[in-house]
C-alpha positions as CSV (number, residue, x, y, z in Angstrom):
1,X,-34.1,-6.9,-30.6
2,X,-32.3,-5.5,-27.7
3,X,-33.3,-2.2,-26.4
4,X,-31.0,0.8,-26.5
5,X,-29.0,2.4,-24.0
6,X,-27.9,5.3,-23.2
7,X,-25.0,6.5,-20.9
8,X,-25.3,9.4,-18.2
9,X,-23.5,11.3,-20.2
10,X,-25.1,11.3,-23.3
11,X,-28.6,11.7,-21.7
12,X,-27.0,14.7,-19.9
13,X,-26.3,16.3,-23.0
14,X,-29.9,15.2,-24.4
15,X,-31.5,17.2,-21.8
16,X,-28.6,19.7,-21.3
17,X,-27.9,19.2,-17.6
18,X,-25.0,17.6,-16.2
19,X,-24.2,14.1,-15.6
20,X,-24.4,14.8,-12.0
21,X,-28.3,16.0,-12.3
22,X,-28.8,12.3,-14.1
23,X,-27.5,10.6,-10.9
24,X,-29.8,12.5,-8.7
25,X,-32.7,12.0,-11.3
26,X,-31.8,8.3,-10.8
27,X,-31.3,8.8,-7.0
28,X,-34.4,10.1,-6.5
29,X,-36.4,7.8,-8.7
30,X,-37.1,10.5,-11.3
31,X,-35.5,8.2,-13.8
32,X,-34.6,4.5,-14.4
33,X,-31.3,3.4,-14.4
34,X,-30.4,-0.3,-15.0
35,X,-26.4,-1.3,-14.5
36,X,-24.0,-3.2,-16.8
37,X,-21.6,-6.1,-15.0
38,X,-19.0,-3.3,-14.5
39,X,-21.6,-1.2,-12.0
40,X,-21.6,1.8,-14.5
41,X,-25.3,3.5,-15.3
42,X,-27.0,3.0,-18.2
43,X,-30.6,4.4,-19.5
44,X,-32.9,2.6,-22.0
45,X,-34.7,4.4,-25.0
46,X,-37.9,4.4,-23.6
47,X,-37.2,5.6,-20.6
48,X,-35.6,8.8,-22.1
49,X,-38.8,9.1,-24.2
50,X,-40.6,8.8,-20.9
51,X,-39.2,11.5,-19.1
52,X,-38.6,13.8,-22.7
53,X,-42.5,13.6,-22.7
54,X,-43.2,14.7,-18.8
55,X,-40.6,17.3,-19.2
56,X,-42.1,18.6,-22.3
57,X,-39.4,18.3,-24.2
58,X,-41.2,15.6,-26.8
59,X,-39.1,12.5,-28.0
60,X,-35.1,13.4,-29.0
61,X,-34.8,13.2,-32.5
62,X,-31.7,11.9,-34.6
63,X,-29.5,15.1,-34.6
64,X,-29.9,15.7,-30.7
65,X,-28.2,12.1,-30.2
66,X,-25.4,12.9,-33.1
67,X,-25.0,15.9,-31.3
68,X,-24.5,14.0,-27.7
69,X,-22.3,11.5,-29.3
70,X,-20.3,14.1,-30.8
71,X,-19.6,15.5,-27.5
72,X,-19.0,12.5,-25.4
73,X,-16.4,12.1,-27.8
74,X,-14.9,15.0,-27.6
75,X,-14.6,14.9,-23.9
76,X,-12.8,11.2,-24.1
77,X,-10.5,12.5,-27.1
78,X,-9.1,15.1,-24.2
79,X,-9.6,13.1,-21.2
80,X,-6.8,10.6,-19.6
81,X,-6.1,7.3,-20.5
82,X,-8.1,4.4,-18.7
83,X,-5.5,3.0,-16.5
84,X,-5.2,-0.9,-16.2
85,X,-3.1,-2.4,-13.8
86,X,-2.2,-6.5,-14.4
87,X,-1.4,-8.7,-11.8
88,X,0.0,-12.3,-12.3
89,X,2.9,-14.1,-11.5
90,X,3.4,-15.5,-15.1
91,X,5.5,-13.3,-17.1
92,X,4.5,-14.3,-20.3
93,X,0.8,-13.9,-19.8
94,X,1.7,-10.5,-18.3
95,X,3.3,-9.6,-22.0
96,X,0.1,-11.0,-23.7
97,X,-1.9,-8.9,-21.3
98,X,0.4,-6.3,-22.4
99,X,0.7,-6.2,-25.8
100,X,-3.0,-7.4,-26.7
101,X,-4.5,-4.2,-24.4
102,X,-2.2,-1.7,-25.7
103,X,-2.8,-2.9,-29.6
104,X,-7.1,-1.5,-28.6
105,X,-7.3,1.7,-30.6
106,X,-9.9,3.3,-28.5
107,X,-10.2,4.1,-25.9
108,X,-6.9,5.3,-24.7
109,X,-5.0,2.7,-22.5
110,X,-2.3,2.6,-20.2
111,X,-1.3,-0.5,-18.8
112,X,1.0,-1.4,-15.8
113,X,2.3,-4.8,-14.7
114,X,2.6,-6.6,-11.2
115,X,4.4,-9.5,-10.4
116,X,2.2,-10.4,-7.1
117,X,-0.2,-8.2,-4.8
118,X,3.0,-7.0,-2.7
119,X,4.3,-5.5,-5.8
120,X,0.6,-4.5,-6.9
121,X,0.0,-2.7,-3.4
122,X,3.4,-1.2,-3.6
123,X,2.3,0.6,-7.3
124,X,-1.2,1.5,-6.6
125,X,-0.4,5.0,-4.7
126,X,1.2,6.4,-7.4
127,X,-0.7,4.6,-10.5
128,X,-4.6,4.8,-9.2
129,X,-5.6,2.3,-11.8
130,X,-9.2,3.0,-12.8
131,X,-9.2,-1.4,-13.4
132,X,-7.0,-4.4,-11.7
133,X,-7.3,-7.5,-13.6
134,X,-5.7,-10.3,-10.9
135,X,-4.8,-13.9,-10.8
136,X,-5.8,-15.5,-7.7
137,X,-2.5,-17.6,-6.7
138,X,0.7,-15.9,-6.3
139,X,3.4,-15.8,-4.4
140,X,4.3,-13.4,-1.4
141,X,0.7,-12.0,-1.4
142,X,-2.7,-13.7,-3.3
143,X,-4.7,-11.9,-5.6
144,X,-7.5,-12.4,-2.6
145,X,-5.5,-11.2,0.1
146,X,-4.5,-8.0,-1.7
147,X,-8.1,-6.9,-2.8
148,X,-9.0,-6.8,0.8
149,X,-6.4,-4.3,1.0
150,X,-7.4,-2.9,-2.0
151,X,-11.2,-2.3,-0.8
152,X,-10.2,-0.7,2.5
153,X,-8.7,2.2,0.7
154,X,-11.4,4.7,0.1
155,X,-8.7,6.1,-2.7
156,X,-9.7,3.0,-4.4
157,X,-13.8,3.4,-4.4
158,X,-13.6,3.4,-8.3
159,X,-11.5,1.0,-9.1
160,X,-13.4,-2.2,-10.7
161,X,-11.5,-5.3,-10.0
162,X,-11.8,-8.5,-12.2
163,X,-10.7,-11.7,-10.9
164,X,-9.3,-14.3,-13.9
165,X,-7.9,-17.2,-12.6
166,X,-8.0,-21.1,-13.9
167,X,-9.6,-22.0,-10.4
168,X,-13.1,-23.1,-10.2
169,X,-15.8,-21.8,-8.6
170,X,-15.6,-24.1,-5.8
171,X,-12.2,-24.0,-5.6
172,X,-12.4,-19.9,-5.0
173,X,-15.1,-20.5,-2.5
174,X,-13.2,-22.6,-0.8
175,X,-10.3,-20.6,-0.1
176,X,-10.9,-17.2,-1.4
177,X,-13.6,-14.7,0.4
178,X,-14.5,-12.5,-2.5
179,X,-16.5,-9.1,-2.8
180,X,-19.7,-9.2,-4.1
181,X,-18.0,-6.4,-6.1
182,X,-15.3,-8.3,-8.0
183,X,-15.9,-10.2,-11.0
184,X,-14.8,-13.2,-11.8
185,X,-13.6,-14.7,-15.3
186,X,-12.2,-18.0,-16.2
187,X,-8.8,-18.4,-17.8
188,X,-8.4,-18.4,-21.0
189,X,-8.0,-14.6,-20.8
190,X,-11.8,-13.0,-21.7
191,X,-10.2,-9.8,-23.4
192,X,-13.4,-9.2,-25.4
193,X,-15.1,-9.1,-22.0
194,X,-11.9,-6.5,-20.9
195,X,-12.1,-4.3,-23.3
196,X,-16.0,-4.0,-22.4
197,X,-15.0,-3.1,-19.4
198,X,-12.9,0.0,-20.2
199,X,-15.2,1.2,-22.6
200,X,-17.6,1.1,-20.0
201,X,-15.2,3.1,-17.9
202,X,-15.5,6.1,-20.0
203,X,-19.1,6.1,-20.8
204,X,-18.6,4.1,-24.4
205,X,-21.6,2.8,-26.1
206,X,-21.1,-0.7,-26.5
């Protein structure tokens, strides 16, 4: 059975301290952290019993969690909407993008289209998407071209970029230089995987 974990938010409000103390907990080596594919931090059961214990604090029971989970959401039900930006040249997979993201009833979603990097580039000043999900091939500018833009903008530290494209993985090494940062999906669209992604974003148990 797969162990639980908890976000830095919810074991903020388990201890009462702020999701910034849980960072430099981590930082510090006070606490384990372990990261999910999108880079966000995540903290298993037993390591909160750990630290509960040296604290003195003994294990948290049930209504200390309800009460966390309670309060995360709250925070998201007042917070902004995750903004996704698409980017492909294919019009009709940027409506199924569309239409398939906006139909997720949580969490809150706001999704903008580009037809090609230059037109991504050109949006991303006044959209900050928290996520870019990008082809690879398009016209004008590349999806590999423009995320080397993309990553020289300290604007756009936290921004999470996925790569889907129908190349293969030779085929992207061979002409594409990508982050170690980016992920990587194969066409057919992975909108399970997505939508794991932008709960992730704001701190969703998944």
């Amino acid at each position: 059975m797969e162990e639980q974990l908890y976000t830095t938010t919810k074991v903020a409000k388990i201890f009462g301290v702020t999701p910034r103390t849980i960072q430099m907990w981590a930082d510090s080596g006070m606490i384990k952290v372990t990261k999910t594919l999108g880079g966000h931090r995540r903290i298993t059961a037993q390591e909160v019993d750990r630290l509960a214990r040296e604290l003195g604090k003994g294990r948290p029971d049930k209504a200390s969690l309800e009460a966390a989970d309670s309060a995360a959401k709250a925070e998201r039900a007042t917070g902004d909407a995750v903004r996704v930006m698409i980017v492909d040249d294919d019009k009709d997979l940027l409506k199924l993008y569309q239409m398939q993201i906006e139909s997720w009833q949580t969490p809150k979603t706001e999704v903008f289209l580009a037809h090609d990097g230059y037109d991504a580039l050109l949006q991303i000043g006044s959209k900050k998407p928290d996520i870019i999900i990008t082809d690879l091939r398009m016209p004008r500018m590349d999806g590999g071209h423009m995320i080397k833009i993309i990553q020289q903008n300290p604007d756009m530290d936290h921004c999470q970029i996925v790569v889907v494209t129908g190349l293969n993985k030779e085929e992207i090494h061979q002409n594409y230089e990508l982050p170690d940062n980016v992920l990587v999906e194969e066409k057919p669209i992975p909108f399970a995987r997505i939508q794991r992604l932008v709960k992730e974003h704001v701190n969703i148990e998944v």
